[in-house]
C-alpha positions as a printed NumPy array, in Angstrom:
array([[  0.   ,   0.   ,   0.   ],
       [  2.882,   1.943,   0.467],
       [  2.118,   5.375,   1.927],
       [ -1.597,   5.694,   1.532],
       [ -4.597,   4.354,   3.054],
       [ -6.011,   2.722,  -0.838],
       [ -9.26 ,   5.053,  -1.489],
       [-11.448,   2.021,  -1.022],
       [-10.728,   1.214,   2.441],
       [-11.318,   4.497,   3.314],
       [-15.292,   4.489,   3.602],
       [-15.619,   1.34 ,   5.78 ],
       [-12.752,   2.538,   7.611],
       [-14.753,   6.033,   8.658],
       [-17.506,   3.656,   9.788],
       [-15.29 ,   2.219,  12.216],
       [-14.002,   5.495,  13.943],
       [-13.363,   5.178,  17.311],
       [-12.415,   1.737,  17.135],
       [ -8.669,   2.14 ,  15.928],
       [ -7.732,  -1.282,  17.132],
       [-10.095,  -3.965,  15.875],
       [-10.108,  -1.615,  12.503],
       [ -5.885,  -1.533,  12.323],
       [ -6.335,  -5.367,  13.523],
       [ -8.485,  -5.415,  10.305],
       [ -6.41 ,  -3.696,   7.781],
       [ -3.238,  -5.736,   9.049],
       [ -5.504,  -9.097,   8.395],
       [ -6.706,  -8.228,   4.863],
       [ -3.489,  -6.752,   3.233],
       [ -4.762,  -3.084,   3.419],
       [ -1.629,  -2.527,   5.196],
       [  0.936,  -5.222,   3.794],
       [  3.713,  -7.224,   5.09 ],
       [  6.686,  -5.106,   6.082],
       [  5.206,  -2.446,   5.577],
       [  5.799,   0.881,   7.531],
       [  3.024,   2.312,   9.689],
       [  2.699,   5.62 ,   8.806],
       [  1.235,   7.378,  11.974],
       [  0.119,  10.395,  10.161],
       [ -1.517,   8.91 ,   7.314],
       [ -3.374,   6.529,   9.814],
       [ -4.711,   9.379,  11.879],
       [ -6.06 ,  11.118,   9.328],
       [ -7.314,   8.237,   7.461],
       [ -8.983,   6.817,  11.027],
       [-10.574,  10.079,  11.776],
       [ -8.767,   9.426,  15.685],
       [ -5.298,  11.311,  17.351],
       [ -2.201,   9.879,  17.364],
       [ -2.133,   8.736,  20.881],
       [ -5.273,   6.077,  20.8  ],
       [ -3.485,   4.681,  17.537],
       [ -0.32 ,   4.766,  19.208],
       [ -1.922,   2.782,  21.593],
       [ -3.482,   0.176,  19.297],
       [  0.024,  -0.525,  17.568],
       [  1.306,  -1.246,  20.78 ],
       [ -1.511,  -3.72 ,  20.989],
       [ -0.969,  -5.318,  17.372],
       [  3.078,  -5.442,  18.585],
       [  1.924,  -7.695,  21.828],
       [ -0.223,  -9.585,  19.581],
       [  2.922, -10.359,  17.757],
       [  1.029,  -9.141,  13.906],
       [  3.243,  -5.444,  14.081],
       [  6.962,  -5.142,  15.257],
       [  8.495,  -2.422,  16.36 ],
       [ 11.93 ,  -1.306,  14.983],
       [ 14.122,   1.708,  17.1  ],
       [ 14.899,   4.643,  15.531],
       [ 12.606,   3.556,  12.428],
       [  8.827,   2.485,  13.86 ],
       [  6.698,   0.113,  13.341],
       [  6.485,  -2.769,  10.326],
       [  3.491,  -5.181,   9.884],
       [  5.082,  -8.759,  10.517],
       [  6.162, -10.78 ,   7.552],
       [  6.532, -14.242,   9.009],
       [  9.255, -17.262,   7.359],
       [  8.218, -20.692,   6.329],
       [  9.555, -22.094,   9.547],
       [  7.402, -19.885,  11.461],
       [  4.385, -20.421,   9.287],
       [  4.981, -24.314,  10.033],
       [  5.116, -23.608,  13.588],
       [  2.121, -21.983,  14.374],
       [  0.375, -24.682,  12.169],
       [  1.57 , -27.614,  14.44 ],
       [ -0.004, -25.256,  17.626],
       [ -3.262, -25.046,  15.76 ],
       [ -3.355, -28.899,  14.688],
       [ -2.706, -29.555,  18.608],
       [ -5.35 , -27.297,  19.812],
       [ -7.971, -28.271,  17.145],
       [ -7.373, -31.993,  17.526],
       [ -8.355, -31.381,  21.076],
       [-11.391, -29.314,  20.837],
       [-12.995, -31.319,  18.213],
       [-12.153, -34.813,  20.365],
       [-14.341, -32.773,  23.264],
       [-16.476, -31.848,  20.471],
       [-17.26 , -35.602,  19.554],
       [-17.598, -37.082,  23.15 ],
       [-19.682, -34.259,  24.528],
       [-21.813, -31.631,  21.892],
       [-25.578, -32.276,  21.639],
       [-26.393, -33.474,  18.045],
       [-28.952, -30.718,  17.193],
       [-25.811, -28.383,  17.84 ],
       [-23.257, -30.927,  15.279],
       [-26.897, -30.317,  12.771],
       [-25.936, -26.736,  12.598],
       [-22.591, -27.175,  11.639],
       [-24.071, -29.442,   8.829],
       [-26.354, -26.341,   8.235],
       [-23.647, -23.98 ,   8.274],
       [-21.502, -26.295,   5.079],
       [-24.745, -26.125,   3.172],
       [-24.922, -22.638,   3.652],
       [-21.449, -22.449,   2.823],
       [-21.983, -24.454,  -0.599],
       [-24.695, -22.181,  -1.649],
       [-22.617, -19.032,  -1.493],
       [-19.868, -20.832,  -3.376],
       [-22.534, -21.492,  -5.787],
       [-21.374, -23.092,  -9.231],
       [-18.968, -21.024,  -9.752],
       [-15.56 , -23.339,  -9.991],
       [-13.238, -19.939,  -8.81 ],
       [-14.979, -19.332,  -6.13 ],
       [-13.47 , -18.295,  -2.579],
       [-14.152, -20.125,   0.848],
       [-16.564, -17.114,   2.377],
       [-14.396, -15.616,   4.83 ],
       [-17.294, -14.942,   6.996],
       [-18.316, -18.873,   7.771],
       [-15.378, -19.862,  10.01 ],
       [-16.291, -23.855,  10.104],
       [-13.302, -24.291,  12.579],
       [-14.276, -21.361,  15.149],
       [-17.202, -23.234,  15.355],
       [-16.024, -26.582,  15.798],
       [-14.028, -24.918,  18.919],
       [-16.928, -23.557,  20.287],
       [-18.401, -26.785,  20.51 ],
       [-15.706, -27.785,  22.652],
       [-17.191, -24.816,  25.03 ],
       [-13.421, -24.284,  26.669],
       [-12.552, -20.451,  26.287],
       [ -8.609, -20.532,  26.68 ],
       [ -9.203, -22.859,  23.06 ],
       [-10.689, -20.145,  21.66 ],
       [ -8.78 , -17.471,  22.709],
       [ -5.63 , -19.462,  21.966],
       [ -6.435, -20.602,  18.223],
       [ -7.836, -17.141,  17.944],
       [ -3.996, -15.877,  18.668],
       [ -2.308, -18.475,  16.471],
       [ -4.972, -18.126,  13.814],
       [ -4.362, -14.325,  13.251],
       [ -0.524, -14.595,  12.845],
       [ -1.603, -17.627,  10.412],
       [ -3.998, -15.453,   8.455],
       [ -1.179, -12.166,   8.661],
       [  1.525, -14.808,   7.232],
       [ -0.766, -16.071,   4.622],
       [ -1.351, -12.877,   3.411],
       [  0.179, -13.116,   0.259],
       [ -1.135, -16.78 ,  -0.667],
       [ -4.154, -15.762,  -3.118],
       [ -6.873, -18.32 ,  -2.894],
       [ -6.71 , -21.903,  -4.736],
       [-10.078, -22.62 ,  -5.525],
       [ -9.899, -25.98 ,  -6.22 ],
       [ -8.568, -26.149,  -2.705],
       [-11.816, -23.978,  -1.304],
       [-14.25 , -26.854,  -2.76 ],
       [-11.588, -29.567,  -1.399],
       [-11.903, -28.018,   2.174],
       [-15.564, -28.037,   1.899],
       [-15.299, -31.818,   1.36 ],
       [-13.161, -32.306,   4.053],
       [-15.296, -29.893,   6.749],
       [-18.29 , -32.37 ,   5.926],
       [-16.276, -35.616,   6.743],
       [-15.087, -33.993,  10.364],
       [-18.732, -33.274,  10.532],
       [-19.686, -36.678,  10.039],
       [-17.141, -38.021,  12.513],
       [-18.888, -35.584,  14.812],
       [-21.878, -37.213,  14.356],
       [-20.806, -40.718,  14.562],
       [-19.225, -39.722,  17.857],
       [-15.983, -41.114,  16.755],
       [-13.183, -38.581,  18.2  ],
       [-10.309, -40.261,  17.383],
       [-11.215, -40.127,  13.434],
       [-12.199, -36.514,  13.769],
       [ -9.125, -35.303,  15.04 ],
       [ -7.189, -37.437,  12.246],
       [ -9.376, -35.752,   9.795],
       [ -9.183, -32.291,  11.342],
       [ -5.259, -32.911,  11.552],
       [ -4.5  , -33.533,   7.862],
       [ -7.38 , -31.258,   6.449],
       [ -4.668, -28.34 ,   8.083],
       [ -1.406, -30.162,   6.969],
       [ -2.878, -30.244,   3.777],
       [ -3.576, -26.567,   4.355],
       [ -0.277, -25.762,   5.823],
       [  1.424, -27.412,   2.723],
       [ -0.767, -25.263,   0.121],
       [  0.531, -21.81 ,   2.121],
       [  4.179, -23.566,   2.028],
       [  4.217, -23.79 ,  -1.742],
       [  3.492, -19.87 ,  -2.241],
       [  5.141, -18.828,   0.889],
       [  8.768, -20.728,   0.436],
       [  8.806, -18.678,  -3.37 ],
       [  8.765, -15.5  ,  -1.864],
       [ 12.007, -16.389,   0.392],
       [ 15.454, -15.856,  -0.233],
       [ 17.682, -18.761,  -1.242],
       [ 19.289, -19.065,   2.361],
       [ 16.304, -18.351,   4.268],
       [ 17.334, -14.956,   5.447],
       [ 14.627, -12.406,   5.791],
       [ 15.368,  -9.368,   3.87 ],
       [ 15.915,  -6.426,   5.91 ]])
């Protein structure tokens, strides 16, 4: 984005004023404001409608979230995250989701496994026929598959892990025949669910985000350098 807030952003970004953190959270998340990129406090301010000490504030809230890091003398850079990293915070998320959805399977009322069901066909629909189509952004099938779990410090844990995913996915444009893939796979974990057999549901759920993890590898392992040195 360089130095400017793209003219675009700009009107859902007035409807958010006051709010400088979840909507900086929100521009970090969805490439408004790219990977190593500078945060350009004056630009922000204006663009945010807020002063420079509440945004101030809300980078120093992105830095503890690890998604912005803060460099002396020159400010502060959206994270750009290596392969290794990227591989890291995967095998965290495949040992938290393997647990919630083994609670999940032992434990969650059926009519509440018949929404997920509910939610895929929903899902499907908005895909429609269209063969480039996206996984909707806004139908998070594994938020909800931790909330059946009903344990909190899951959420708020893959909720962590899952934005630095997200931030270090960033430049991985959608595969679609991966989208309609990981619809396939959401309804066999459902099914698994349903059966009340944990142990396959957490196998499924595990390689469902290898296979995941592998598709960001393939983009994300491109972009580095031969020796796997960041560049500065």
């Amino acid at each position: 984005m360089s130095e400017q807030i793209r003219p675009a952003k700009l009107g859902r970004v007035a409807t958010f004023a006051g709010r400088s953190l979840e909507v900086l959270r929100d521009m970090v998340l969805d490439g408004t404001l790219a990977p190593g990129e500078r945060l350009n406090e004056v630009h922000l301010s204006q663009a945010l409608g807020i002063s420079r000490g509440p945004l101030r504030e809300a980078i120093q809230r992105l830095a503890s979230e690890g998604l912005v890091e803060a460099v002396t003398h020159r400010g502060a850079y959206v994270r750009s995250f290596s392969s290794n990293e990227l591989t890291d915070f995967y095998e965290l998320r495949i040992a938290l989701e393997t647990h919630a959805v083994r609670l999940a399977a032992r434990h969650t009322p059926q009519e509440r496994i018949d929404e997920l069901s509910q939610l895929l066909d929903d899902t499907e629909s908005s895909m429609g026929a269209d063969t480039n189509a996206a996984y909707p952004a806004d139908q998070d099938f594994h938020a909800r598959v931790v909330r059946l779990a009903a344990k909190p410090p899951l959420l708020d844990a893959l909720t962590e892990v899952g934005r630095k995913i997200q931030l270090a996915r960033a430049r991985s444009a959608h595969q679609p025949r991966r989208a309609r893939t990981a619809l396939d796979e959401h309804r066999a974990i459902v099914a698994a669910l349903s059966s009340r057999d944990d142990e396959q549901a957490a196998r499924l759920i595990e390689a469902h985000l290898v296979s995941s993890l592998n598709n960001a590898l393939a983009v994300l392992r491109t972009d580095e350098p031969a020796d796997g040195v960041k560049p500065a």
